[in-house]
C-alpha positions in Angstrom: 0.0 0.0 0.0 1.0 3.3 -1.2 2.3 5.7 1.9 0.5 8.6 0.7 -2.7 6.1 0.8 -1.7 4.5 4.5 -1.4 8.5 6.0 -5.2 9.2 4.1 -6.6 5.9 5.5 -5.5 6.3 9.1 -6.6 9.8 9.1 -9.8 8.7 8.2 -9.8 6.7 11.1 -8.8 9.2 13.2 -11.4 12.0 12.2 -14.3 9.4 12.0 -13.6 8.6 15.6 -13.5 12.0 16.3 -16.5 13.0 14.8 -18.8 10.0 16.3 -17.6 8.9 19.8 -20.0 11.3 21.1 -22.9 10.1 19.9 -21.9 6.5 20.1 -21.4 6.8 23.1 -25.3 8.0 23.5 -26.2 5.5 20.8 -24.3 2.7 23.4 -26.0 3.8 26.8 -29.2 3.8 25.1 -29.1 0.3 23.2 -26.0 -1.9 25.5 -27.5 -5.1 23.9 -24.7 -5.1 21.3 -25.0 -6.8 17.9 -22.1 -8.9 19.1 -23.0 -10.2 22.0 -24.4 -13.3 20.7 -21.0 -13.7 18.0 -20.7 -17.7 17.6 -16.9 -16.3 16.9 -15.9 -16.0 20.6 -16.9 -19.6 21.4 -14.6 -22.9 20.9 -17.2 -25.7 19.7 -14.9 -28.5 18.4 -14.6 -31.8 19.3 -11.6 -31.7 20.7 -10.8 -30.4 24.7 -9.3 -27.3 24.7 -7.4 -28.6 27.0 -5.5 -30.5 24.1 -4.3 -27.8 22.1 -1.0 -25.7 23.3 -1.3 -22.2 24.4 -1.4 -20.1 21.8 -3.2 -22.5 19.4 -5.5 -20.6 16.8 -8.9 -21.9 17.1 -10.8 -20.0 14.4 -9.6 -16.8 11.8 -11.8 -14.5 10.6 -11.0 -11.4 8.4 -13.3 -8.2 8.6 -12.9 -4.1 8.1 -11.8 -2.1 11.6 -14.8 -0.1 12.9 -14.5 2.8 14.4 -17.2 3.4 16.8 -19.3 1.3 14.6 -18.6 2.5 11.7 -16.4 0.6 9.2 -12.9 1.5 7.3 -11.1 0.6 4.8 -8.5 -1.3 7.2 -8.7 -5.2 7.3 -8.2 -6.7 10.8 -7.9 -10.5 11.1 -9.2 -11.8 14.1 -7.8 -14.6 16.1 -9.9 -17.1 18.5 -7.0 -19.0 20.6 -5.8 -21.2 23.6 -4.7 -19.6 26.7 -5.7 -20.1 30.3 -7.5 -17.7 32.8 -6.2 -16.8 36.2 -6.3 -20.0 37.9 -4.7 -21.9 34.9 -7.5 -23.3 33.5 -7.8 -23.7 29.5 -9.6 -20.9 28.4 -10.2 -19.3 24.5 -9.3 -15.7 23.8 -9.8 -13.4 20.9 -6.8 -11.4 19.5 -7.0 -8.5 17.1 -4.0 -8.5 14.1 -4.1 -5.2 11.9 -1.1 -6.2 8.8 2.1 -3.5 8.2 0.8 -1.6 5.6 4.4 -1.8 4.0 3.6 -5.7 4.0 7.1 -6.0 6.4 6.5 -9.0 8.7 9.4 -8.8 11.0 7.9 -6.7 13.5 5.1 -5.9 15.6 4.0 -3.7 18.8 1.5 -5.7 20.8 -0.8 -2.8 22.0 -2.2 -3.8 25.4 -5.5 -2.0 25.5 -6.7 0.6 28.2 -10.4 -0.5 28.6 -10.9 -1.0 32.3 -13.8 -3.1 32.3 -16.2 -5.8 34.0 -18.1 -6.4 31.0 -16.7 -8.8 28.3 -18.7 -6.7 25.6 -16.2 -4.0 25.9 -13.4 -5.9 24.9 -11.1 -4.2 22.2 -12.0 -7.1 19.4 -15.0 -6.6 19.9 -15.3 -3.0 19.1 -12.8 -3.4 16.4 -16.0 -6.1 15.1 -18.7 -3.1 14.9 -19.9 -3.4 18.8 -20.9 0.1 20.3 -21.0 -0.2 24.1 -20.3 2.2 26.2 -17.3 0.8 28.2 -16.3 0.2 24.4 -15.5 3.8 23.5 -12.4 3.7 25.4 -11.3 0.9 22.1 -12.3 2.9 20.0 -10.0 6.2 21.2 -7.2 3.8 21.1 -7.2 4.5 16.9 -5.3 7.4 17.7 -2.8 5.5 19.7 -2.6 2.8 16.5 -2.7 5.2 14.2 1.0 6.0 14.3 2.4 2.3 14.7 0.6 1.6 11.5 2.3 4.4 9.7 5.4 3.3 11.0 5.4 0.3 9.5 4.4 -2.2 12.4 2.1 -5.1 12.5 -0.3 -4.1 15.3 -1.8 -7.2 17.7 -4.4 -5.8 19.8 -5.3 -8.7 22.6 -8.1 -8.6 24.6 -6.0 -8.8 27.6 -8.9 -9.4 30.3 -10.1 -12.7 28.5 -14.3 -13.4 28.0 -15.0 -13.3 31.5 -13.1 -9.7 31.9 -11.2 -10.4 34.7 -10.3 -6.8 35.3 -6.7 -5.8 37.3 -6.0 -9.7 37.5 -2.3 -9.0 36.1 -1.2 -12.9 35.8 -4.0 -13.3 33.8 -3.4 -10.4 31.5 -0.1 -11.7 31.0 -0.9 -15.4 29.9 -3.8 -13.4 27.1 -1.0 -11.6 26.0 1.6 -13.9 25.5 -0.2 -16.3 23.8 -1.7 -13.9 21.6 1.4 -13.0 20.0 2.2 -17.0 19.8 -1.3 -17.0 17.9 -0.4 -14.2 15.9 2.9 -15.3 14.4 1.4 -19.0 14.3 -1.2 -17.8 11.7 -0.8 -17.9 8.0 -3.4 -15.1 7.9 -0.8 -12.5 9.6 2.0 -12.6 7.4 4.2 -13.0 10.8 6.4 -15.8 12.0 8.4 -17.0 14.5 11.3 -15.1 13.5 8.7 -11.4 14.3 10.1 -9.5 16.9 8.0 -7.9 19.0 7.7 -4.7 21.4 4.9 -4.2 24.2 3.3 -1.0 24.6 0.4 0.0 27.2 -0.6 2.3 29.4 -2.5 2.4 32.5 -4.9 -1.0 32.3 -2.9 -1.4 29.3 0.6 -1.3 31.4 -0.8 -3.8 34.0 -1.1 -7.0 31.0 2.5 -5.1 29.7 4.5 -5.2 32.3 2.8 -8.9 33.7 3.8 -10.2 30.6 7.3 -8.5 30.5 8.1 -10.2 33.6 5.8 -13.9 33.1 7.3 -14.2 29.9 10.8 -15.7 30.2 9.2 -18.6 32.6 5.6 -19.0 30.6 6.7 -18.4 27.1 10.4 -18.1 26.4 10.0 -18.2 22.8 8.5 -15.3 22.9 10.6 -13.9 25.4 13.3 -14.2 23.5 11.9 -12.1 20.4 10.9 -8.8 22.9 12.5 -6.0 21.9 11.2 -4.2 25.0 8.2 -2.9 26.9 6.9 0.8 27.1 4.6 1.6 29.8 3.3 4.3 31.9 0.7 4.7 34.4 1.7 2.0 35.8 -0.7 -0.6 38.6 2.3 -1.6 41.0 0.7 -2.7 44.6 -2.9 -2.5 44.3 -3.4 -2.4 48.1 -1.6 1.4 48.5 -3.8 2.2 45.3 -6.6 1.6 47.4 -6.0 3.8 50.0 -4.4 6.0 47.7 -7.7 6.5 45.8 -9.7 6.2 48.9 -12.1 8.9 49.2 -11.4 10.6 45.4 -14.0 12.2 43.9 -13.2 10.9 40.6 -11.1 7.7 40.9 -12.7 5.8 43.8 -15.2 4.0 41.5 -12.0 2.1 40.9 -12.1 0.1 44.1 -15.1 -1.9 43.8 -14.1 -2.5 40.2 -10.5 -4.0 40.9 -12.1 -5.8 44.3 -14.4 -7.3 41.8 -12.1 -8.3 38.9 -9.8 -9.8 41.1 -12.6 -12.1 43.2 -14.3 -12.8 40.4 -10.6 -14.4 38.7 -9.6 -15.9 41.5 -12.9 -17.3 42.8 -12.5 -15.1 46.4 -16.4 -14.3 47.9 -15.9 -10.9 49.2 -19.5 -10.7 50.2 -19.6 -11.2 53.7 -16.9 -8.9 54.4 -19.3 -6.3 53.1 -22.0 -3.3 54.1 -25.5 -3.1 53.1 -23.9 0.0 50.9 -21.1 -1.9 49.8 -23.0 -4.8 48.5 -24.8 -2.6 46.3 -22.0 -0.8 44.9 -20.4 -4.6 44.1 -23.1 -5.8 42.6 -24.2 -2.4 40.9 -20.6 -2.7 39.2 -20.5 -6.3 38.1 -20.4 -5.6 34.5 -19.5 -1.8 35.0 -16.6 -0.2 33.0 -14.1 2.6 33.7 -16.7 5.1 32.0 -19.2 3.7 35.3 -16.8 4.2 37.6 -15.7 7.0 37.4 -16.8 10.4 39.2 -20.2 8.4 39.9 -19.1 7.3 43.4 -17.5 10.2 44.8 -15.3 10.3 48.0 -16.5 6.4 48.5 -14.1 4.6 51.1 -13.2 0.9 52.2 -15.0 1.8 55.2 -18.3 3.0 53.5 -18.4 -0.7 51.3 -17.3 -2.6 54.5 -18.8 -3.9 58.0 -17.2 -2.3 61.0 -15.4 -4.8 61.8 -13.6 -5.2 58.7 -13.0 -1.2 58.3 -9.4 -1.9 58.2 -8.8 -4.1 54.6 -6.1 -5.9 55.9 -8.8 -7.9 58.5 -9.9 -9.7 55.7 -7.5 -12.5 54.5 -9.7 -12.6 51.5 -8.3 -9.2 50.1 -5.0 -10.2 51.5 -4.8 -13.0 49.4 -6.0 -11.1 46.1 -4.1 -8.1 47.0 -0.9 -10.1 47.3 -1.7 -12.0 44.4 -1.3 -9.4 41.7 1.2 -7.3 43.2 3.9 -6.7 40.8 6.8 -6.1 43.4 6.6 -10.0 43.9 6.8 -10.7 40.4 10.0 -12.1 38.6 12.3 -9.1 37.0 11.6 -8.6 33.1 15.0 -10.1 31.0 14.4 -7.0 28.2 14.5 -3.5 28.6 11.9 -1.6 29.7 10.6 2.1 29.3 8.2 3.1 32.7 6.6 6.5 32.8 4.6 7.8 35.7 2.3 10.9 36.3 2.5 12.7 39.6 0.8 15.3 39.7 -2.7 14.0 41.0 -4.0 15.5 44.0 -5.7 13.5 46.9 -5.8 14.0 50.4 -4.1 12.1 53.6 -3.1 9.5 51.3 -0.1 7.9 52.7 0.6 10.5 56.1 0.9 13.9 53.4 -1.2 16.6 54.5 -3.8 17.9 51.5 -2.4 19.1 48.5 0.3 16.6 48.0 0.9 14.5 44.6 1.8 11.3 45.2 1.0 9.7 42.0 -1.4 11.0 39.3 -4.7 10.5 40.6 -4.9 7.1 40.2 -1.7 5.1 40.5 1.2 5.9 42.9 4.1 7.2 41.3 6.7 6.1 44.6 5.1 2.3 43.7 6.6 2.8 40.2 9.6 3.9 41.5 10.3 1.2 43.4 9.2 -1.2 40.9 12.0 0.4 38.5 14.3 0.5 41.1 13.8 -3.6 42.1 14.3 -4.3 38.2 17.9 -2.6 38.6 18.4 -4.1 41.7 18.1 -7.5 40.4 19.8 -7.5 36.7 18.2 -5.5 34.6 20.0 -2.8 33.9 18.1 -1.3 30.9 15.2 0.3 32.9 14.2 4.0 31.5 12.5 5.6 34.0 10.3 9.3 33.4 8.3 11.1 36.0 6.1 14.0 34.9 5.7 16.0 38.0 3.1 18.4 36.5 0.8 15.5 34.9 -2.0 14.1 35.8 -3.2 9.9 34.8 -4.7 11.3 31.9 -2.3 14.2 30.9 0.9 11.6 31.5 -0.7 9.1 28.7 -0.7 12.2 26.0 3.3 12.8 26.6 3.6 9.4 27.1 2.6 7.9 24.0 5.0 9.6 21.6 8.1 8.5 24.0 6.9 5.0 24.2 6.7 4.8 20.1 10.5 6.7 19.9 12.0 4.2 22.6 10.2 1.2 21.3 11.7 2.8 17.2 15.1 2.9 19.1 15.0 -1.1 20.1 14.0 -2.4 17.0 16.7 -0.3 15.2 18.9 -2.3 17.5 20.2 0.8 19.4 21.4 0.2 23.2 19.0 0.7 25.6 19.0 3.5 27.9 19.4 3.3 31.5 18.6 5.8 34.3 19.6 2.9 37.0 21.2 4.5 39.8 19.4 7.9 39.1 15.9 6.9 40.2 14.8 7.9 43.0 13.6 6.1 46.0 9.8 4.7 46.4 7.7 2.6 49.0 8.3 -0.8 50.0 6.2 -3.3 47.6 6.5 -5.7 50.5 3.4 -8.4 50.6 0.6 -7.4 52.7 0.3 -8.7 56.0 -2.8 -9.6 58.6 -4.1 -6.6 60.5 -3.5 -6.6 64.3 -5.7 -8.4 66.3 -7.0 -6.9 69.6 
């Protein structure tokens, strides 16, 4: 394909997500029974257990135009239905979306790990890419602009849906495993025009950095083939010890819907009834979010607390060994170090209150995440071998202003690593964060 074609095609894209997420997003909220909820492509129906096939496996191939909030474009996407397992290890089919280099090179991919924070399977990136309008789905659909530029550049593009069918939201391990083996389904498939000789770099940010950064560090012990053809991962935004992000965003006016959600994602993965540790309030806030999405959550439970969703005599969250456990579970400072280099950028310049001991008016993180978590993530990796950590803190940015600087810096580094250019390292000059130590019991009295 003609350059000069690729640069009017993705600006298509662009402006025709531009000029209809609004009312798609009206269009969703009013109609959420999407035309692909039913889609017989999501389900494995041969005759074989899935349990026979090898992660990564392609189960079914499909070819069909990229939507953009429903509407179609001239860009093919093949779709992939594959073998992977869930959170507990259990065979489990996934859906992959691969958009082709539109210079036809098949040596190497970004696999874009995909931002869309949700609890309902409908609002999965393939299946927005298919034509869906949901409204947790939007959040796909802004991703075009984020795609837009790899495509240009020359990259295959493998879009996961890194939460699997049953959208087990913030379950990192998980994430990991659906993005692994997508990029074993994607180079396994004559339909992508990829191989085992593709190399590959990571990219996400925020829900996208949790399945990037999981992987990163999964990979070398749950795929090393893969592993071995990483260029690198680029990430900001960046989920580190989800138990300080809880009281972190404890209380926020905008980000506190986020609790419930990850408390949910994580039970629901794992199998963990957090039920009777509840409130009468708390239970209806969990099951009010049980297929909720980022766009519910936020803003719509402002300054809600652990204490509001819990009984009294669970008001500290450490009391209940069954958040211990999934707290613990998916925190990344107990995770092996990543073998390839890695770019990490943080926001910090979100303001909540009391979080942590600072007095009102503090940034700790961005809002959302906790930028001294980051910090000492980064500074673990160099601790242990890896010595090609890149590490940026934007001071002045908030979760959502960070991912607009982030983004350009992520595609540069990642350009850098596939050029075969040495890695950058700002080990030694980063500065000191929070302990990422496992959670432990609260006090008895």
């Amino acid at each position: 394909m003609h350059r000069n074609t690729a640069r009017t095609l993705v600006a298509a894209v662009v402006t025709a997500m531009a000029l209809t997420v609004a009312p798609a997003a009206t269009a969703a909220a009013a109609t959420p029974a999407a035309a692909t909820a039913s889609d017989p492509f999501y389900t494995y129906g041969g005759s074989e257990p899935l349990s026979s096939f090898a992660p990564g496996a392609v189960l079914k191939t499909r070819t069909l135009q990229y939507h953009v909030v429903g509407l179609p474009t001239p860009v093919k996407a093949i779709q992939l239905l594959y073998r992977t397992v869930d959170a507990q290890g259990r065979p489990a089919a996934n859906v992959t979306t691969v958009v082709r280099s539109l210079t036809g090179d098949g040596s190497k991919a970004v696999s874009y790990q995909s931002f869309y924070d949700s609890l309902d399977p409908q609002d999965g990136p393939s299946r927005a890419i298919a034509g869906n309008l949901s409204l947790g789905g939007v959040i796909a659909n802004v991703e075009a602009v984020f795609l837009a530029p790899l495509l240009l550049q020359g990259y295959n593009v493998v879009i996961p849906d890194t939460e699997g069918q049953n959208a087990d939201f913030a379950a990192g391990p998980e994430y990991a495993a659906n993005t692994l083996d997508s990029i074993r389904a994607a180079t396994a498939s004559a339909a992508t025009g990829m191989n085992a000789d593709t190399r590959f770099g990571l990219m996400g940010y925020s829900g996208g950095s949790i399945a990037t950064n999981w992987a990163a560090a999964l990979a070398p012990g749950y795929a090393p083939e893969v592993n071995r053809k990483l260029v690198g991962f680029a990430e900001g935004g960046l989920l580190v010890d989800p138990a300080h992000n809880l009281k972190y965003a404890d209380g926020s006016l905008v980000w506190s819907g986020v609790i419930p959600m990850a408390l949910i994602g994580v039970s629901r993965s794992y199998g963990i009834d957090l039920e009777p540790y509840l409130s009468d309030y708390g239970l209806k806030v969990y099951r009010e979010l049980q297929q909720g999405s980022i766009v519910d959550a936020l803003g719509h439970y402002p300054g809600l607390t652990w204490k509001k969703m819990a009984k009294p005599q669970y008001a500290d969250p450490n009391s209940v060994p069954a958040f211990l456990e999934a707290v613990n579970r998916i925190n990344l400072g107990s995770a092996p170090t990543p073998t390839v280099p890695g770019y990490i950028a943080q926001g910090n310049g979100g303001v909540l209150e009391g979080t942590f001991g600072n007095p009102p008016g503090v940034g700790t993180g961005d809002g959302v995440m906790v930028a001294g978590d980051v910090r000492a993530l980064a500074r673990q990796y160099c601790a242990t071998g890896n010595g090609s950590i890149a590490y940026q803190q934007y001071d002045l940015l908030s979760h959502v202003g960070a991912a607009v600087a982030w983004a350009p810096s992520a595609m540069s580094w990642l350009a850098d690593r596939f050029a075969g250019r040495t890695a950058p390292s700002d080990c030694g000059r980063i500065p000191a964060g929070n302990s990422l130590a496992p959670e432990k019991p609260a006090p008895t009295s």
